[in-house]
RODO-2510 file (C-alpha; in nm, 4 decimals, decimal comma):
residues 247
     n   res          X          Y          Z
     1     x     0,0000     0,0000     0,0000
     2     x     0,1040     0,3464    -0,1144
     3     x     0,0715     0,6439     0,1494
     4     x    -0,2036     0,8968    -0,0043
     5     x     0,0333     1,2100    -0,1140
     6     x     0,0492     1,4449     0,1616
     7     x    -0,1601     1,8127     0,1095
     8     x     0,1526     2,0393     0,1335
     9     x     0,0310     2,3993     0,1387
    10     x     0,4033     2,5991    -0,0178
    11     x     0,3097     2,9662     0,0372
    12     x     0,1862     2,9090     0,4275
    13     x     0,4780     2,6837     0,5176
    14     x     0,7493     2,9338     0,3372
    15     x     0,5434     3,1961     0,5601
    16     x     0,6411     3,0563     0,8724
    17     x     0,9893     2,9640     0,8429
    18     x     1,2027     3,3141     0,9525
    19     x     1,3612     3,5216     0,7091
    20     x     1,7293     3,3195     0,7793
    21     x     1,5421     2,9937     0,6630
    22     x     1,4555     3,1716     0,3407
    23     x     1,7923     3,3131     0,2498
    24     x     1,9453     2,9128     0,3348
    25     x     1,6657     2,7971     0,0831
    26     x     1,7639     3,0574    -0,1731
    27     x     2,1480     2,9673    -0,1750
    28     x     2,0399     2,6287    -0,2147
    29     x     1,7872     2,7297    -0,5097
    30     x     2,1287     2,8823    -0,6648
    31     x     2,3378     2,5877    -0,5959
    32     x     2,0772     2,3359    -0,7898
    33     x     2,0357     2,5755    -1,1108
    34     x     2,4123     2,6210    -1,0971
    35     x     2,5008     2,2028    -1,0945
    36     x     2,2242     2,1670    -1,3037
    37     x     2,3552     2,4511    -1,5678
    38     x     2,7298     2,2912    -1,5658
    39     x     2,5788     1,9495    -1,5807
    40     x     2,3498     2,0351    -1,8891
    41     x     2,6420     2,2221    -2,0760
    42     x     2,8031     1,8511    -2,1404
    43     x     2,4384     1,7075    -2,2374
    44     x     2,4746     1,5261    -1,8965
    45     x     2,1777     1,5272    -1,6065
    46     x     2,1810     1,4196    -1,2477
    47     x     2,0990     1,0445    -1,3125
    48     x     2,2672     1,0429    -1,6090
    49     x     2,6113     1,0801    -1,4443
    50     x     2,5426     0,7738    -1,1790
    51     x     2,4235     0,5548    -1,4339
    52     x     2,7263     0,6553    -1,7244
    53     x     3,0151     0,3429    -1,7639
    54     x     2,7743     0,1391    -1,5646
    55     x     2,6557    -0,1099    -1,8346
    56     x     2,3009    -0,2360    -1,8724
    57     x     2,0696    -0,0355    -1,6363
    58     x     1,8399    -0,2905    -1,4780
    59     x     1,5895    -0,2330    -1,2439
    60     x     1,6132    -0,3080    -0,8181
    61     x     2,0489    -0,2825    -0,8864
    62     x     2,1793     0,0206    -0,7442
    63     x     2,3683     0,3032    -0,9303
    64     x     2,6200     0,3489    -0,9239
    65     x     2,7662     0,0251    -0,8360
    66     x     2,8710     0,0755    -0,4086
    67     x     2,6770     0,3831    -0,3864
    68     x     2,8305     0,7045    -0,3247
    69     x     2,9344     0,7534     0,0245
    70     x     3,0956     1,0476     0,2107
    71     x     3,3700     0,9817     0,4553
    72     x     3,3465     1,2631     0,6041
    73     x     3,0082     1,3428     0,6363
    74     x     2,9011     1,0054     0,6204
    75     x     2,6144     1,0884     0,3531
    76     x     2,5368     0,8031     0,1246
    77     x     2,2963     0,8004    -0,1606
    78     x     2,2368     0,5582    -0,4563
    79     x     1,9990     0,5982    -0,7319
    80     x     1,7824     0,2722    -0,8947
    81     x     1,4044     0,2288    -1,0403
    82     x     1,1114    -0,0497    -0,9705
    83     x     0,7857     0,1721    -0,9642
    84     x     0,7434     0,1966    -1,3590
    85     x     0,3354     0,2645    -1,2160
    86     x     0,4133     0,5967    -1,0234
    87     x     0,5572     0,7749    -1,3757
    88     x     0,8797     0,8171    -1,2918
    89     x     1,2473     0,7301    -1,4203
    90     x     1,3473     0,6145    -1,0914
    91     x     1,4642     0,7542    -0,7750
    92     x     1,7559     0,8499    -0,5399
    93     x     1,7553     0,7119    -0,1700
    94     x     1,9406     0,9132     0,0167
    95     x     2,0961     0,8411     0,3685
    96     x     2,3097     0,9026     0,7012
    97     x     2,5385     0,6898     0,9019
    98     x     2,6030     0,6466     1,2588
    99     x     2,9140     0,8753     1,2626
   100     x     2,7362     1,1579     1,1025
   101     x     2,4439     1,2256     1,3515
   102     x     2,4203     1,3885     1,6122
   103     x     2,4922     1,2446     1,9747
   104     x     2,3052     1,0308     2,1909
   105     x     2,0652     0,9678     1,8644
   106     x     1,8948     0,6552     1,9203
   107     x     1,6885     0,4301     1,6842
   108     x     1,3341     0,3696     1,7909
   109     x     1,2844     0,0788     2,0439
   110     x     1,1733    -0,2089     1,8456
   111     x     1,0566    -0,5491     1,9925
   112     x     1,0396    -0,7685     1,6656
   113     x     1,2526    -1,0276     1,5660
   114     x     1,4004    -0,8752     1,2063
   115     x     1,8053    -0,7494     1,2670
   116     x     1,8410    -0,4341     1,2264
   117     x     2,2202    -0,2375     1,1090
   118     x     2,3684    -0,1364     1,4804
   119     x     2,6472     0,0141     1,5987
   120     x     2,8727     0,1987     1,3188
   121     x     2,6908    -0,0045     1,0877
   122     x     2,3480     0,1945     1,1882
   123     x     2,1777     0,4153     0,8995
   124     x     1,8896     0,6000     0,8565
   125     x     1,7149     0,6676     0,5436
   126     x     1,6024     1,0019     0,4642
   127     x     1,3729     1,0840     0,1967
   128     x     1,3912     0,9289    -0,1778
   129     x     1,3739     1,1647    -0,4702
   130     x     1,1624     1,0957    -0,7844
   131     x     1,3040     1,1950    -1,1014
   132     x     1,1376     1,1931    -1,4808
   133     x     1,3222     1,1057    -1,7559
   134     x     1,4992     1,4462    -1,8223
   135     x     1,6752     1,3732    -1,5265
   136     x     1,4647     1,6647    -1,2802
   137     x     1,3537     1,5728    -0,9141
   138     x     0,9517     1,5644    -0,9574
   139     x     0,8494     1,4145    -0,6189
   140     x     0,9689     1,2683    -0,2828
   141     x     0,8817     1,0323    -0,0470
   142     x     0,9745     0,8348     0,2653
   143     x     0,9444     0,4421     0,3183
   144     x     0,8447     0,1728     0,5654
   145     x     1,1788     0,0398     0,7413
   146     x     1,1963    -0,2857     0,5156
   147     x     1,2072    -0,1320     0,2135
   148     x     1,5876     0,0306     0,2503
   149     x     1,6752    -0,2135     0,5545
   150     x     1,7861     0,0997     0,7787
   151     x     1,8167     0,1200     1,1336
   152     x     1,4692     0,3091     1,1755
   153     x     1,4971     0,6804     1,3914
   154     x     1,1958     0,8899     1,4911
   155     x     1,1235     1,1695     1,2727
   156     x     1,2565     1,4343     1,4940
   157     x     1,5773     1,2913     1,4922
   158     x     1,5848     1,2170     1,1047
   159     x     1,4681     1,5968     1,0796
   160     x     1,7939     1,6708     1,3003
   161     x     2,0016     1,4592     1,0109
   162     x     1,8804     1,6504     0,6763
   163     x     2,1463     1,9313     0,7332
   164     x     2,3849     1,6926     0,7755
   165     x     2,3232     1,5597     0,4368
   166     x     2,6431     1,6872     0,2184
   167     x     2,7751     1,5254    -0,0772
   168     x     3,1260     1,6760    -0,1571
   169     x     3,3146     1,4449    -0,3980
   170     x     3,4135     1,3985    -0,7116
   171     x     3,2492     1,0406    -0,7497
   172     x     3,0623     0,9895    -0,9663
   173     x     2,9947     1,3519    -1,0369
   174     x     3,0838     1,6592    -0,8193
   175     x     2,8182     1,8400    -0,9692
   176     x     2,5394     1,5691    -0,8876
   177     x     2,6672     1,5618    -0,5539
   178     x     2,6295     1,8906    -0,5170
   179     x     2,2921     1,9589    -0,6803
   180     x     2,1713     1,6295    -0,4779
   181     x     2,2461     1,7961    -0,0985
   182     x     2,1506     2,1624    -0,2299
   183     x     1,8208     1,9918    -0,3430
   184     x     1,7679     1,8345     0,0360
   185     x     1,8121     2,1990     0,1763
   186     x     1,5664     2,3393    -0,0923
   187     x     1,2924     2,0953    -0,0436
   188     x     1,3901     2,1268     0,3395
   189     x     0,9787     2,1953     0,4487
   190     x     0,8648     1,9070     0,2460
   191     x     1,1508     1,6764     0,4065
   192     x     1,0722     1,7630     0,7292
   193     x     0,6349     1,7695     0,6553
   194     x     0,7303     1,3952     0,4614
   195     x     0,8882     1,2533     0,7733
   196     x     0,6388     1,3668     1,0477
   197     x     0,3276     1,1814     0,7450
   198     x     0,5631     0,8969     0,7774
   199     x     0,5585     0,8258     1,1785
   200     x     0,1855     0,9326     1,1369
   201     x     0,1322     0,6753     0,8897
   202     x     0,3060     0,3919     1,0850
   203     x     0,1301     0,4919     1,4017
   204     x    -0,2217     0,4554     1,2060
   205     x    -0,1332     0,1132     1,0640
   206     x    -0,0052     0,0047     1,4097
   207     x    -0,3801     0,0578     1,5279
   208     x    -0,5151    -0,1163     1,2736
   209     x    -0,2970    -0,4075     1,2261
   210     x    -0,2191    -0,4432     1,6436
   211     x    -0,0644    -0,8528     1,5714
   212     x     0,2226    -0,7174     1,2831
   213     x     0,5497    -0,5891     1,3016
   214     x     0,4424    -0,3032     1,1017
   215     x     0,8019    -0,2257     1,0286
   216     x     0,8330    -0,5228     0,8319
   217     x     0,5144    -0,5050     0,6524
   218     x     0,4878    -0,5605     0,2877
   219     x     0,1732    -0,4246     0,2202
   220     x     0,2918    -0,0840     0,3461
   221     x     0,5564     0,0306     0,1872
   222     x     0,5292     0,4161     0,0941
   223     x     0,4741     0,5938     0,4156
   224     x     0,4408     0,9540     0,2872
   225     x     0,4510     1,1634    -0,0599
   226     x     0,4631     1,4647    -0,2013
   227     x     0,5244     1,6383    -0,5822
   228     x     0,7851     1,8386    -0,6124
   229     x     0,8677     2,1405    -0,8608
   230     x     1,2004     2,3280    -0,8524
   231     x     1,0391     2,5973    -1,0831
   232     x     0,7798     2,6306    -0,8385
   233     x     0,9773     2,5989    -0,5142
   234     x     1,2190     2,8739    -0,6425
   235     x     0,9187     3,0928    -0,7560
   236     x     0,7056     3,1205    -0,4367
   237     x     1,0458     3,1105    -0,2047
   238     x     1,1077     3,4716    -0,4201
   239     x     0,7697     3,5952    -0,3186
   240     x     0,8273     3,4621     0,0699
   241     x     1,1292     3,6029     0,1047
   242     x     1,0548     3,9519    -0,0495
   243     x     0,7536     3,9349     0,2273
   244     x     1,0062     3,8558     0,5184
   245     x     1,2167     4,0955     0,4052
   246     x     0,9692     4,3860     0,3951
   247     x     0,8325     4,3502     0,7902
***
């Protein structure tokens, strides 16, 4: 079962962030379009470069091969595609380690019987990205806890993480990298709206299904979900911050 896409209201949530919010947002805004501008000047796009010298793209294999991980960070993201029904190319799932959040974080308590990563091994997903075929982010969403085998964190604490999200490497493409953590600071509302849908969403389906380890449940499996425009996003973050900056 797919989460029904959350009712994200832009112009009021832009509205309530303070004017320092805004200006973070913007320089992110700038940061995509720039990556995106250097990336399209050598016909290249931000899936394009994860998927180039890998051979035959097939679907469920993740791209590119290892993922992309940062060592100092600890940010890891890989890209790959198995919902041909939701319209998109396929999406990037984007993550943190242990030694990148913050202290004393603590995955949820969990009683089941599945193992979970622990220790340095730990990881918590954040949010996947939806792209189309150009290669442009068109949606995100967050997952039950089988579907990326993570470590599982409450939402405050992943919401703690998405700042912490910073691709800065060469591999496979310094200016996917780059595009790929600005992106996570623009769409910073919708990250942190798409996380608190997704504890929501578990906590409903833990009421209704009171015998199952709803974090191993395969009939839920997309816990929260938005659309996503970067036209749009940059447009109405214009208009909020020419507001803030007026009072």
């Amino acid at each position: 079962m797919d989460s029904t896409p959350l009712k994200f209201d832009l112009p009021k949530a832009l509205a309530e962030l303070p004017t320092e919010a805004l200006e973070r947002m913007t320089e992110a805004a700038d940061a995509v379009r720039e990556n995106l501008r250097l990336l399209k000047k050598s016909g290249q796009n931000l899936v394009g470069q994860c998927l180039a010298h890998q051979g035959t793209f097939y679907e469920e294999e993740h791209y590119p091969k290892g993922d992309v991980y940062d060592a100092e960070s600890h940010a890891q993201y890989y890209y790959h595609a198995h919902r041909p029904e939701s319209g998109e190319h396929g999406h990037f799932h984007t993550f943190l380690r242990a030694k990148g959040m913050p202290r004393k974080t603590r995955p949820v308590p969990y009683t089941g019987e599945t193992e979970r990563p622990s220790g340095k091994d730990a990881l918590s997903h954040i949010v996947a990205i939806s792209m189309n075929r150009p290669g442009l982010p068109i949606g995100m969403f967050t997952t039950n806890r089988w579907v990326t085998g993570e470590t599982f964190y409450s939402c405050d604490d992943v919401i703690a993480m998405i700042d912490r999200f910073d691709v800065e490497q060469s591999y496979p493409c310094l200016a996917t990298n780059r595009a790929l953590s600005a992106l996570m600071q623009l769409f910073r509302p919708q990250v942190v709206a798409l996380l608190k849908q997704r504890d929501t969403t578990l906590e409903a389906w833990a009421k209704l299904h009171p015998d199952r380890d709803i974090y191993e449940d395969r009939k839920l499996e997309i816990t929260s979900i938005v659309d996503i425009s970067i036209e749009r996003q940059t447009n109405e973050l214009k208009k909020a911050l020419r507001r803030a900056r007026q009072k």
